[in-house]
C-alpha positions as protocol buffer text, in pm:
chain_id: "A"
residue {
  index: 1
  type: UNK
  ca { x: -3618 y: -707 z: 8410 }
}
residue {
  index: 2
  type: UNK
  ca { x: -3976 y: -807 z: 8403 }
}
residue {
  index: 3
  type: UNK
  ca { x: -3889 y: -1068 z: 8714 }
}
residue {
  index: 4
  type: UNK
  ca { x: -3749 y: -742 z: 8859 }
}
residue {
  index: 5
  type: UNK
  ca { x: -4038 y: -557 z: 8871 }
}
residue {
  index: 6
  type: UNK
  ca { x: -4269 y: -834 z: 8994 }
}
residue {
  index: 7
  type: UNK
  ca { x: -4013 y: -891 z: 9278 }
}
residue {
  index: 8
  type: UNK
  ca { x: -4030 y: -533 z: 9379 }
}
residue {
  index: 9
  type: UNK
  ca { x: -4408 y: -514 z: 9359 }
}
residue {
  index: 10
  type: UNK
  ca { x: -4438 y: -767 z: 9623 }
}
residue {
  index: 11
  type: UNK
  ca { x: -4126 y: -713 z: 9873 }
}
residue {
  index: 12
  type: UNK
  ca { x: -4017 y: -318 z: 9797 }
}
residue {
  index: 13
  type: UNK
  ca { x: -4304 y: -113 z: 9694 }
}
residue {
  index: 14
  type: UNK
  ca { x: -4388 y: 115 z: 10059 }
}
residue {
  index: 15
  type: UNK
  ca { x: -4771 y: 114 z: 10189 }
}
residue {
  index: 16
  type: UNK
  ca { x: -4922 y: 183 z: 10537 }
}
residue {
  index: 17
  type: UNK
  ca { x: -5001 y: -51 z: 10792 }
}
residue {
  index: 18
  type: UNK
  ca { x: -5087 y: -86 z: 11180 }
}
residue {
  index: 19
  type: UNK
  ca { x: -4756 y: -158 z: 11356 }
}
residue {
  index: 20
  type: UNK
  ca { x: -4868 y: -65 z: 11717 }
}
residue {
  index: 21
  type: UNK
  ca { x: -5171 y: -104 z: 11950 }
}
residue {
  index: 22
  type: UNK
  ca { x: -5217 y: 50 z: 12262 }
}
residue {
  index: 23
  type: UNK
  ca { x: -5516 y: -107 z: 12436 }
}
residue {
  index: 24
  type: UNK
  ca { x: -5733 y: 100 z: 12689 }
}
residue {
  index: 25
  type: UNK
  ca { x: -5991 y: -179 z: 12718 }
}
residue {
  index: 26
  type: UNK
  ca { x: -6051 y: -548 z: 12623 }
}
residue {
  index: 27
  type: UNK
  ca { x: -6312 y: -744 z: 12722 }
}
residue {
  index: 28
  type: UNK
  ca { x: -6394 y: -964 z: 12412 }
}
residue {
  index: 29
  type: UNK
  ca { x: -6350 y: -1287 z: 12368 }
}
residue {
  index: 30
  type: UNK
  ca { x: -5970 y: -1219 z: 12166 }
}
residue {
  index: 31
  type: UNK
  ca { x: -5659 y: -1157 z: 12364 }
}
residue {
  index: 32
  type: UNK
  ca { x: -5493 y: -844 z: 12269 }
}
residue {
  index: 33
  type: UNK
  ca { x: -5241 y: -1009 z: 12083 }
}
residue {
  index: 34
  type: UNK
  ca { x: -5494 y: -1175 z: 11864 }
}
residue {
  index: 35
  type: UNK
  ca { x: -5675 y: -872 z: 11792 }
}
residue {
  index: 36
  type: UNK
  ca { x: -5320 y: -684 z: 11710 }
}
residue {
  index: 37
  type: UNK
  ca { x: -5295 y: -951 z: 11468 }
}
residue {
  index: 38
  type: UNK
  ca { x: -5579 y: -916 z: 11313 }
}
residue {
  index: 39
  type: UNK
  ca { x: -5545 y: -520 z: 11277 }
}
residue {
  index: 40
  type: UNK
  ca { x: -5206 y: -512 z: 11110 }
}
residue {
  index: 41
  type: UNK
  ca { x: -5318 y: -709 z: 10830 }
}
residue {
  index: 42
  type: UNK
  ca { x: -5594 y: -447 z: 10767 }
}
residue {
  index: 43
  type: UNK
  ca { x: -5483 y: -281 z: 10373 }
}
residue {
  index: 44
  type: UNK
  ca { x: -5459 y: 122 z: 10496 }
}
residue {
  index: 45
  type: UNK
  ca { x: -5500 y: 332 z: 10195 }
}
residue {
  index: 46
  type: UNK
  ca { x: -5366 y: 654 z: 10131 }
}
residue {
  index: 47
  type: UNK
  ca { x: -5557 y: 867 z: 9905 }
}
residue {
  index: 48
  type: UNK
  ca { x: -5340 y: 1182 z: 9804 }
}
residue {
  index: 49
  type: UNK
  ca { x: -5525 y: 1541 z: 9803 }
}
residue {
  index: 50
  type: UNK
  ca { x: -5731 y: 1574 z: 9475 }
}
residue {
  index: 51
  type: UNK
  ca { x: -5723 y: 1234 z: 9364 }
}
residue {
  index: 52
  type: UNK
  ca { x: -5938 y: 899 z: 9427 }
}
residue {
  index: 53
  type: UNK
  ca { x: -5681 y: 675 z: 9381 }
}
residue {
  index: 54
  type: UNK
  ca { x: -5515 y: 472 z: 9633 }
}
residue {
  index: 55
  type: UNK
  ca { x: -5158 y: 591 z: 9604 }
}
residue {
  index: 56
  type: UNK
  ca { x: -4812 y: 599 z: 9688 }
}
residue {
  index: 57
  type: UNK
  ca { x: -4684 y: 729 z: 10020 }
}
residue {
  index: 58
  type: UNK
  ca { x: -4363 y: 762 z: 10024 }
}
residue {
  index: 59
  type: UNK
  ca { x: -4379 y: 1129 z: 9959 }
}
residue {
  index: 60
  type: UNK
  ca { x: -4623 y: 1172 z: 10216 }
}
residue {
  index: 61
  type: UNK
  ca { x: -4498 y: 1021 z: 10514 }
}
residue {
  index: 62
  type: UNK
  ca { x: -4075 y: 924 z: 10652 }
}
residue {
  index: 63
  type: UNK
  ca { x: -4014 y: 573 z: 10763 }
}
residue {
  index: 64
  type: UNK
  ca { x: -4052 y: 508 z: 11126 }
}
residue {
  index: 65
  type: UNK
  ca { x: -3671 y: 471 z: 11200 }
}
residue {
  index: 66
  type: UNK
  ca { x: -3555 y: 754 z: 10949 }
}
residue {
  index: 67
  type: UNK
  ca { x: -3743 y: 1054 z: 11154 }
}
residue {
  index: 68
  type: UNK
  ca { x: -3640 y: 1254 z: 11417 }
}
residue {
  index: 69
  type: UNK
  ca { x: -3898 y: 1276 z: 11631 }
}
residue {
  index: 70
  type: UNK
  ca { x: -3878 y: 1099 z: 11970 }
}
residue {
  index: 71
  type: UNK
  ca { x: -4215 y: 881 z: 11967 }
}
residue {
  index: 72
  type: UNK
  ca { x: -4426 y: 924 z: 11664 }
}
residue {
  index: 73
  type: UNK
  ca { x: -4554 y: 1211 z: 11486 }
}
residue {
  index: 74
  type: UNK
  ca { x: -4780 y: 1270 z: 11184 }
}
residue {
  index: 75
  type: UNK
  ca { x: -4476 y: 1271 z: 10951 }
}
residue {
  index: 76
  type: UNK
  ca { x: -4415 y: 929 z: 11035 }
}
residue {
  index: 77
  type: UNK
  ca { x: -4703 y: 782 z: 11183 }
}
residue {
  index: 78
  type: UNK
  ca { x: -5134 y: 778 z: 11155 }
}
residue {
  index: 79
  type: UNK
  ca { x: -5330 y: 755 z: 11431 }
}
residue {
  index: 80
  type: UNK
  ca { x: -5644 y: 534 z: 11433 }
}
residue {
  index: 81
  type: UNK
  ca { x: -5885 y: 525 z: 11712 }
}
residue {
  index: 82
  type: UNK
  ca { x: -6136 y: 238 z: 11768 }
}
residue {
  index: 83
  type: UNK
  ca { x: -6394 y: 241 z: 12088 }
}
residue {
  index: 84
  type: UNK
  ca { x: -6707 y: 29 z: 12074 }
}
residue {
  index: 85
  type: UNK
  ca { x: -6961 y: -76 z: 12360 }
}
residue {
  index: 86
  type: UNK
  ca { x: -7218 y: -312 z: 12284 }
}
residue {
  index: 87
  type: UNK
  ca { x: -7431 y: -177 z: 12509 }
}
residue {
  index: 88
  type: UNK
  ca { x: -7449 y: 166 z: 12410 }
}
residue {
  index: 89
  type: UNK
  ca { x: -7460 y: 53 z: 12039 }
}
residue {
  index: 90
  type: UNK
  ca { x: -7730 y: -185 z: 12073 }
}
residue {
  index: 91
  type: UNK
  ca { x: -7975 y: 61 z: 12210 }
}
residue {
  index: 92
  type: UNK
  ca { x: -7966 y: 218 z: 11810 }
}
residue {
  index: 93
  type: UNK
  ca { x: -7976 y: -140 z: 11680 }
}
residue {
  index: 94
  type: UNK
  ca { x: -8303 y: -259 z: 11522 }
}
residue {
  index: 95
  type: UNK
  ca { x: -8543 y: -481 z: 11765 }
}
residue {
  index: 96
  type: UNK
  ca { x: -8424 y: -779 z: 11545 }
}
residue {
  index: 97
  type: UNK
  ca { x: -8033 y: -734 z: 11568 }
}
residue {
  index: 98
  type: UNK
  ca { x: -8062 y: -663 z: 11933 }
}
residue {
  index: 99
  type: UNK
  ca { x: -8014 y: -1022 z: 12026 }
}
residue {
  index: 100
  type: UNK
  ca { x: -7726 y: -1078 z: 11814 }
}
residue {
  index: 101
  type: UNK
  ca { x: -7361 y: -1025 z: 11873 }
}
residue {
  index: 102
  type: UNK
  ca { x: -7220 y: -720 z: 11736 }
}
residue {
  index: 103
  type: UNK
  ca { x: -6957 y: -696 z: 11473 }
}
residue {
  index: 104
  type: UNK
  ca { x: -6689 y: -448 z: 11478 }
}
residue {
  index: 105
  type: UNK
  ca { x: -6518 y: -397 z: 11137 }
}
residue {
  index: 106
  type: UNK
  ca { x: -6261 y: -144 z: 11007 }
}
residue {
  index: 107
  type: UNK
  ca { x: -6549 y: 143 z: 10975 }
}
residue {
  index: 108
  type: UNK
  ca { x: -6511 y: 156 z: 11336 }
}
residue {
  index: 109
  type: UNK
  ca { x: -6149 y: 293 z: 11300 }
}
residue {
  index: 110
  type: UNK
  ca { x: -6142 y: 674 z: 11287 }
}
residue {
  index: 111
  type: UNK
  ca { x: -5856 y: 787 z: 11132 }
}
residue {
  index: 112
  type: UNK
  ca { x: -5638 y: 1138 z: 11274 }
}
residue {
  index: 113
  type: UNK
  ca { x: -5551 y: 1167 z: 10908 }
}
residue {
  index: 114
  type: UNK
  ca { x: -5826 y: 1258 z: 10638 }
}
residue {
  index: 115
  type: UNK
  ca { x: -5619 y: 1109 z: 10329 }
}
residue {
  index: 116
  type: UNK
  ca { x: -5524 y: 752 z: 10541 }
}
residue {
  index: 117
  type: UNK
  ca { x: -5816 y: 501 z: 10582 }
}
residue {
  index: 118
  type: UNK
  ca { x: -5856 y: 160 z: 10570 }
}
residue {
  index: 119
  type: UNK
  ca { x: -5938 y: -10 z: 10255 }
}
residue {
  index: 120
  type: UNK
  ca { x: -6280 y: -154 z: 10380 }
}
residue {
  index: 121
  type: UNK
  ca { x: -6371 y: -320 z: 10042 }
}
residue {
  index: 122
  type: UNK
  ca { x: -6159 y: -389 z: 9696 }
}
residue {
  index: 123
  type: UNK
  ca { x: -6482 y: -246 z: 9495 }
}
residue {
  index: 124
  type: UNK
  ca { x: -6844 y: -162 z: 9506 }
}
residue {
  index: 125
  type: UNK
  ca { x: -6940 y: -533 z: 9343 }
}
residue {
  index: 126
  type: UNK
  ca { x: -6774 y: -683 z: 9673 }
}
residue {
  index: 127
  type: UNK
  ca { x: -6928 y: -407 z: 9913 }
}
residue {
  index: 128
  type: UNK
  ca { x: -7234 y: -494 z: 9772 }
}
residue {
  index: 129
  type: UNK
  ca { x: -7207 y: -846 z: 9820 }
}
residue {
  index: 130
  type: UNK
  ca { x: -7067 y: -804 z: 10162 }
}
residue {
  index: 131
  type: UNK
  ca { x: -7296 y: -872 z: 10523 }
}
residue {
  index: 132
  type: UNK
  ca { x: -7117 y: -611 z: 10688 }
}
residue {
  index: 133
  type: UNK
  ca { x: -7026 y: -280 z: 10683 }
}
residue {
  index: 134
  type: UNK
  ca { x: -6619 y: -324 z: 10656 }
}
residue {
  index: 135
  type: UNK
  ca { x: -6385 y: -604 z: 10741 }
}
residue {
  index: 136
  type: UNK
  ca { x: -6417 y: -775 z: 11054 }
}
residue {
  index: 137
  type: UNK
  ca { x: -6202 y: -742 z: 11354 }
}
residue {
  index: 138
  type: UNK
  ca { x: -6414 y: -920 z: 11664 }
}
residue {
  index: 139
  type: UNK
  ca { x: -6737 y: -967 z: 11751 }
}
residue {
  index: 140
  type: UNK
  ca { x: -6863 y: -834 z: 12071 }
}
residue {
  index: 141
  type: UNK
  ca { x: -7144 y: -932 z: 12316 }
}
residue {
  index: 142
  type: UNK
  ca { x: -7397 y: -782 z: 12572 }
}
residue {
  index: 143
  type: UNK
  ca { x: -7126 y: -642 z: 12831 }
}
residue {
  index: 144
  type: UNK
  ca { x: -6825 y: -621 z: 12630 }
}
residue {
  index: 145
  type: UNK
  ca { x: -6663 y: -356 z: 12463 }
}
residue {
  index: 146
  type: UNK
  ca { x: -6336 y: -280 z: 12296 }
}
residue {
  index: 147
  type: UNK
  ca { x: -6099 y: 76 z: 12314 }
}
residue {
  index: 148
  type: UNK
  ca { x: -5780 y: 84 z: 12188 }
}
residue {
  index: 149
  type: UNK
  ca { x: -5525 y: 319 z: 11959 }
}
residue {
  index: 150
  type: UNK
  ca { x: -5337 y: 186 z: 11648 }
}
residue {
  index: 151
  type: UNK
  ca { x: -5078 y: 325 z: 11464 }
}
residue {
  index: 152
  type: UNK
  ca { x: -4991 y: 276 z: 11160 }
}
residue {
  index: 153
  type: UNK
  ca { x: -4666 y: 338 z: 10968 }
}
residue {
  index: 154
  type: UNK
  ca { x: -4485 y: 334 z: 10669 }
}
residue {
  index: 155
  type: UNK
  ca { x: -4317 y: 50 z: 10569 }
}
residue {
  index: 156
  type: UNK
  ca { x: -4215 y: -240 z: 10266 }
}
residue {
  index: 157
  type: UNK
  ca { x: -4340 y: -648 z: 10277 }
}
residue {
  index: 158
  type: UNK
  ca { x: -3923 y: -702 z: 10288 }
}
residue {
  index: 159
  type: UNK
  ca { x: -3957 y: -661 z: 10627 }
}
residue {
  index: 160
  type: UNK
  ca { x: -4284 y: -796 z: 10702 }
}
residue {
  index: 161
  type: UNK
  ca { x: -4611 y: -908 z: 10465 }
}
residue {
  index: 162
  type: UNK
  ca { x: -4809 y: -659 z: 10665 }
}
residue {
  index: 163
  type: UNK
  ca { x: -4686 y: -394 z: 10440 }
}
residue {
  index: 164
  type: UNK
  ca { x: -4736 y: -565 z: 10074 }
}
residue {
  index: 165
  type: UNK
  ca { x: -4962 y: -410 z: 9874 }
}
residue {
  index: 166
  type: UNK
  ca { x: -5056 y: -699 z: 9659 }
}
residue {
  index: 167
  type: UNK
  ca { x: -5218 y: -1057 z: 9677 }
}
residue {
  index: 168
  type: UNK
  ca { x: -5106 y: -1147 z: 9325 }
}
residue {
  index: 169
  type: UNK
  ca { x: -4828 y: -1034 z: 9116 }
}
residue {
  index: 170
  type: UNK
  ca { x: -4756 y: -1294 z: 8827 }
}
residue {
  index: 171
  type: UNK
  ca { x: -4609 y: -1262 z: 8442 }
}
residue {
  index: 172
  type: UNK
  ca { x: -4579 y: -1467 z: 8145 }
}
residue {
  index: 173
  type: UNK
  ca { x: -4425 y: -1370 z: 7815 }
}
residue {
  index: 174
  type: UNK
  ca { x: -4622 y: -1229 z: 7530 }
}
residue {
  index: 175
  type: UNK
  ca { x: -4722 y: -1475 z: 7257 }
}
residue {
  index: 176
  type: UNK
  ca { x: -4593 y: -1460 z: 6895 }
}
residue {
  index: 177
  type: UNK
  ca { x: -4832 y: -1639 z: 6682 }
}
residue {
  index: 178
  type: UNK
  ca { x: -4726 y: -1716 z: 6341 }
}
residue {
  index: 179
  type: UNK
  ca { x: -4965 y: -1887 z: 6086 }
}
residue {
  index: 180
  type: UNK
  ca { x: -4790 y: -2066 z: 5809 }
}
residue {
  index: 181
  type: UNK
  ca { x: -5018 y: -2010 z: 5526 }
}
residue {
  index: 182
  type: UNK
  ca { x: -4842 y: -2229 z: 5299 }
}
residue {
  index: 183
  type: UNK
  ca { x: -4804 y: -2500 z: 5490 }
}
residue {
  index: 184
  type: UNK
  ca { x: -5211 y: -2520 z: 5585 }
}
residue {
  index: 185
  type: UNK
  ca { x: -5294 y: -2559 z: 5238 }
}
residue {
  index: 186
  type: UNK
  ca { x: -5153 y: -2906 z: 5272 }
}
residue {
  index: 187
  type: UNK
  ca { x: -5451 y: -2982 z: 5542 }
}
residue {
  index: 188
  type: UNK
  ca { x: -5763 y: -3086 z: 5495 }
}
residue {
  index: 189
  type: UNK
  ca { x: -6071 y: -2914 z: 5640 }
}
residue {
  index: 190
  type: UNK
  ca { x: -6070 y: -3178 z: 5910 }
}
residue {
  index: 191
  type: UNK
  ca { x: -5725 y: -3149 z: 5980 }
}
residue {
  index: 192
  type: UNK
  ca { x: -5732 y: -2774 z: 6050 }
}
residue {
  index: 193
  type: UNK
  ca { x: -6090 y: -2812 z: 6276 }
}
residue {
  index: 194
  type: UNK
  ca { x: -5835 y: -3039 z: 6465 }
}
residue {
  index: 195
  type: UNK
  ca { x: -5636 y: -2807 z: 6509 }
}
residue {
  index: 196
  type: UNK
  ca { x: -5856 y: -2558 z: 6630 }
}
residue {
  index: 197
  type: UNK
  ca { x: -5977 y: -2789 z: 6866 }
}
residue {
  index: 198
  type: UNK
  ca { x: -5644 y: -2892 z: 7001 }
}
residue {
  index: 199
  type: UNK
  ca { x: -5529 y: -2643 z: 7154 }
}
residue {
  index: 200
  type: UNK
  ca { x: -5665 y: -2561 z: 7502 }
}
residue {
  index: 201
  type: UNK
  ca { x: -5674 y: -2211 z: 7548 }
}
residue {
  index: 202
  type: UNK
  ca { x: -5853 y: -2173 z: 7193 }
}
residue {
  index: 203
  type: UNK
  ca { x: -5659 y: -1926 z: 6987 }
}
residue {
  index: 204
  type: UNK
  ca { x: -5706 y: -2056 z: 6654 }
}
residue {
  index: 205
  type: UNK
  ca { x: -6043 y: -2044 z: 6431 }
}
residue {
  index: 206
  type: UNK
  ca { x: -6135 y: -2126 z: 6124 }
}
residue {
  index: 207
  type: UNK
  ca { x: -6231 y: -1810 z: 5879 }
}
residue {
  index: 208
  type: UNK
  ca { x: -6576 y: -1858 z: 5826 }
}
residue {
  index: 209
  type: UNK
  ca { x: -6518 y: -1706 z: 5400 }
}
residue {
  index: 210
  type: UNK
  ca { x: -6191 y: -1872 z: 5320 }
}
residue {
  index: 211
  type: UNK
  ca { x: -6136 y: -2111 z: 5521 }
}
residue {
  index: 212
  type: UNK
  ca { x: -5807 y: -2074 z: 5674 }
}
residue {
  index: 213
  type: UNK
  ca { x: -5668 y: -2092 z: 6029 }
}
residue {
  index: 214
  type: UNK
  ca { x: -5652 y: -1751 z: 6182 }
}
residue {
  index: 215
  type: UNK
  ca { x: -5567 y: -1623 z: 6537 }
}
residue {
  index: 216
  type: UNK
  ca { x: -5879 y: -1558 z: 6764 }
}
residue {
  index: 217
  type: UNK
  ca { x: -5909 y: -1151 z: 6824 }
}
residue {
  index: 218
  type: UNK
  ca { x: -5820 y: -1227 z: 7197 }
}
residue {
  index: 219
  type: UNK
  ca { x: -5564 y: -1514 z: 7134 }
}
residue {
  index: 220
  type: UNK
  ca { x: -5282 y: -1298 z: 7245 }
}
residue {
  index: 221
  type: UNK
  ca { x: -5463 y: -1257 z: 7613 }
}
residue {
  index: 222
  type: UNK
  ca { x: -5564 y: -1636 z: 7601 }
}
residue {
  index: 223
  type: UNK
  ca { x: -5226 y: -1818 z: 7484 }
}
residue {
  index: 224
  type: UNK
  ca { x: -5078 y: -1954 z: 7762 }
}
residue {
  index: 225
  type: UNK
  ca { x: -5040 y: -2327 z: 7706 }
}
residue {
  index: 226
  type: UNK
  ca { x: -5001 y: -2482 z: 7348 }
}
residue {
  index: 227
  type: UNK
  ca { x: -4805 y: -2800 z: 7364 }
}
residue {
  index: 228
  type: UNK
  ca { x: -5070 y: -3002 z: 7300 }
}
residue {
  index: 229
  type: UNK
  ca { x: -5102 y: -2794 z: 6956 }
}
residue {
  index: 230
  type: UNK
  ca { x: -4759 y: -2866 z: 6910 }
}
residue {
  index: 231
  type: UNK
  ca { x: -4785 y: -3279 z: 6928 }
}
residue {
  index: 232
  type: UNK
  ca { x: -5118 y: -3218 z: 6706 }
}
residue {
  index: 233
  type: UNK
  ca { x: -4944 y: -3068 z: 6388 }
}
residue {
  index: 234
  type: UNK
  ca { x: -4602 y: -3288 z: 6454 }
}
residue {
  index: 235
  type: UNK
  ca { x: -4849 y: -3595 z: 6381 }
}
residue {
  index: 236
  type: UNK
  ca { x: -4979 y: -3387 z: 6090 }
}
residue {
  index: 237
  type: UNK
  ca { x: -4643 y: -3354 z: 5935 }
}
residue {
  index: 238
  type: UNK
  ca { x: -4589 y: -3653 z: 5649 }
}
residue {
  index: 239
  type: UNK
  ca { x: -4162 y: -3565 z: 5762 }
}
residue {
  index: 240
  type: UNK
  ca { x: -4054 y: -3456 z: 6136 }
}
residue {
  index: 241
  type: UNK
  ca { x: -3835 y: -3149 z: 5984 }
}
residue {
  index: 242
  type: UNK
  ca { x: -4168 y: -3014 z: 5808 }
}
residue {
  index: 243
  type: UNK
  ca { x: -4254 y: -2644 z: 5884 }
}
residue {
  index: 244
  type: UNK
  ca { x: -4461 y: -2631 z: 6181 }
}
residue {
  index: 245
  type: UNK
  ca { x: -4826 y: -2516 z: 6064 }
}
residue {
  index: 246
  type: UNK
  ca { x: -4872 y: -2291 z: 6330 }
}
residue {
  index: 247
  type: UNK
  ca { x: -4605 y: -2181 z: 6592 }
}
residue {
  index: 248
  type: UNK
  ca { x: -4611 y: -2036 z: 6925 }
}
residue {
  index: 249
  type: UNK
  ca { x: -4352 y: -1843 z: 7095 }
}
residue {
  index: 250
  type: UNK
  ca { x: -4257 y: -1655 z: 7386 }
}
residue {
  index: 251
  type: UNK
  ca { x: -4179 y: -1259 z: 7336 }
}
residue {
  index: 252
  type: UNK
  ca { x: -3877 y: -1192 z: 7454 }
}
residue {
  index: 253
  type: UNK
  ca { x: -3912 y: -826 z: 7489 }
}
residue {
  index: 254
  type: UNK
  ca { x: -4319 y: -779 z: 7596 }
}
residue {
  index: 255
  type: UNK
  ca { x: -4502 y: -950 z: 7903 }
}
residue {
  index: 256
  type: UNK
  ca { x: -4854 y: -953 z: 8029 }
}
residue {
  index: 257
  type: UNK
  ca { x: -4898 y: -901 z: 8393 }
}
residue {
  index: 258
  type: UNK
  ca { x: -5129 y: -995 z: 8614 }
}
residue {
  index: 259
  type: UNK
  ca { x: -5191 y: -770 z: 8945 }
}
residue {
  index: 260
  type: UNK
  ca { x: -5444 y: -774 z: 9191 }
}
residue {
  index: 261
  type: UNK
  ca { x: -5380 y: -542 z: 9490 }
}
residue {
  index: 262
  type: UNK
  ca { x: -5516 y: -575 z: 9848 }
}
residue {
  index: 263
  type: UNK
  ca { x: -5659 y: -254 z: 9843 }
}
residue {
  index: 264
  type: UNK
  ca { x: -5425 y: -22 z: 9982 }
}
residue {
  index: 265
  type: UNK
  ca { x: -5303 y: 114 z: 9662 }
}
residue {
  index: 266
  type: UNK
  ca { x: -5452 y: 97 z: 9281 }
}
residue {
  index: 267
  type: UNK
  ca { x: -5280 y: -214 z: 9039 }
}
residue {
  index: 268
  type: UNK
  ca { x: -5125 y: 81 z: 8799 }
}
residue {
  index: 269
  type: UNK
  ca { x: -4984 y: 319 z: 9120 }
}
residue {
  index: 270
  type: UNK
  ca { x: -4827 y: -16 z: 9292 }
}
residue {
  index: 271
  type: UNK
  ca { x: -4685 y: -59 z: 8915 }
}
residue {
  index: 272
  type: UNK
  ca { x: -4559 y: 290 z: 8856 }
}
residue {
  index: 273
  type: UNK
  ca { x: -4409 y: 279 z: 9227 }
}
residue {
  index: 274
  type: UNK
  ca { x: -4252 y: -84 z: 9174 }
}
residue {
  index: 275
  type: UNK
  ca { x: -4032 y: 146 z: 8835 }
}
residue {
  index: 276
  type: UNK
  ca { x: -3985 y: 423 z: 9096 }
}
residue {
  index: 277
  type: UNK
  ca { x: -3822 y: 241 z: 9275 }
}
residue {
  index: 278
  type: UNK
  ca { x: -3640 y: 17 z: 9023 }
}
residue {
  index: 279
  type: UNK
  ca { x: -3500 y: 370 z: 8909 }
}
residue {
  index: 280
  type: UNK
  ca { x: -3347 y: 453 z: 9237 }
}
residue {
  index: 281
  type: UNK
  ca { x: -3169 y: 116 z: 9239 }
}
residue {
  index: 282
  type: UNK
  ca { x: -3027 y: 134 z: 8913 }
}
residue {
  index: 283
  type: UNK
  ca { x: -2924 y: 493 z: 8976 }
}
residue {
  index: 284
  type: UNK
  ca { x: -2774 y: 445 z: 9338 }
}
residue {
  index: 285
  type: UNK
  ca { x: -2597 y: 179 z: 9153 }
}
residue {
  index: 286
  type: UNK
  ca { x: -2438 y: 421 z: 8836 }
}
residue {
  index: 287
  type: UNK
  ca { x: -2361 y: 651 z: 9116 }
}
residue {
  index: 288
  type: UNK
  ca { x: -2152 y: 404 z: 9350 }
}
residue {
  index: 289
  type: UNK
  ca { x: -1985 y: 271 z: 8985 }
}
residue {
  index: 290
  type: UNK
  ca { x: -1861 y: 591 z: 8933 }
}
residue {
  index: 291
  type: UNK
  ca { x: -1737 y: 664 z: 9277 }
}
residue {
  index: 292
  type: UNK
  ca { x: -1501 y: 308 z: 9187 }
}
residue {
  index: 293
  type: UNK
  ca { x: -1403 y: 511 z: 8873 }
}
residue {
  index: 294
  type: UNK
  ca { x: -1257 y: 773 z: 9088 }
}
């Protein structure tokens, strides 16, 4: 189940993204295609009505193929427009900047739709950080400019990566750490500092007023490798079928995920969307189980 909803946060979960330029004008030093390119891999965020969250759109918008309208309309389909001249821009430029080429990002896109933008940084630590204003498309250069129409639609990664809504979406099972009291009263001082120390990721300490091993206050966040624990205690053991000292082991029923989204929706909406739509599966599937009942 938990491989189930990773699966679905990266291929089935639905976000916006550019699926068609028109181009007016060109002159930069891309070809169209390149700059097409470059566009539909811009994260476009929808923001619902009250809310400052980047969320999910499927109630918001149809699926390009599903609606009835000839071309594109604003049930299906955002419009963004994007027209820069260096020229004209450079006049408002500083006297310093004037000589150097100038960067068009995704600020420059102006959206038809007030609740679709693009996702122009991941958080204010990055947009800090950051040397321009969004992300960048092209640079332009005395002479050149750039005018063209995108649209974006509605869409899953299934069908292309354009439309995935995260970078990273990994899982590992939740530790169970069990402490054999007993069996540590066998060890020396040494023995359990050795301990301690032999495992990587650090989940064990020594209590500074008794004395005995104890699990970290953040071991359960920090366990993820602990064989080398493991071949520490077996040499520990004076007989191989000795109680392990301490023992490690995967939850079978609880998992700690990692997500990290490309900023077209929040981790927790792509989450809650990813068991939105895991609940339409598994009902679409009761309901065409039943229809085999019949």
């Amino acid at each position: 189940m938990a491989n189930a909803i990773r699966r679905i946060m990266i291929a089935e979960v639905p976000t916006l993204a550019i699926d068609l330029v028109e181009y007016a004008e060109n002159s930069s030093v891309l070809n169209d295609e390149y700059i097409a390119h470059r566009l539909g891999l811009l994260p476009i965020r929808y923001v619902p009505e009250g809310s400052m969250r980047g969320g999910d759109c499927h109630t918001a918008f149809l699926p390009h193929r599903e609606c009835v309208c000839y071309d594109r309309c604003p049930r299906c389909s955002v419009e963004f427009e994007l027209d820069v001249d260096f020229d004209k821009v450079n006049m408002t430029r500083p006297d310093q900047e004037r000589d150097l080429p100038l960067t068009v990002t995704s600020r420059d896109l102006i959206s038809n739709n007030i609740l679709v933008a693009p996702a122009h940084f991941l958080n204010e630590e990055e947009q800090d950080e950051a040397h321009d204003e969004g992300i960048s498309i092209v640079k332009l250069g005395p002479g050149q400019n750039l005018k063209l129409k995108a649209i974006a639609r509605m869409g899953i990664s299934k069908e292309h990566a354009k439309w995935c809504p995260v970078a990273v979406a990994t899982y590992r099972f939740w530790p169970i750490i069990t402490i054999n009291d007993e069996a540590c009263q066998m060890l020396t001082m040494e023995q359990k500092q050795e301990l301690v120390e032999a495992c990587p990721d650090r989940i064990l300490e020594l209590d500074e007023i008794t004395g005995n091993l104890v699990a970290v206050e953040n071991a359960y966040e920090m366990a993820t490798y602990t064989e080398d624990l493991k071949v520490a205690q077996d040499a520990m053991k004076k007989r191989p079928e000795d109680d392990d000292f301490v023992k490690v082991e995967p939850s079978t029923d609880r998992f700690v995920f990692s997500v990290e989204t490309t900023g077209a929706m929040d981790a927790e909406e792509v989450l809650f969307s990813a068991l939105r739509v895991l609940k339409d599966r598994m009902n679409y599937l009761a309901a065409e189980v039943e229809k085999l009942k019949d």
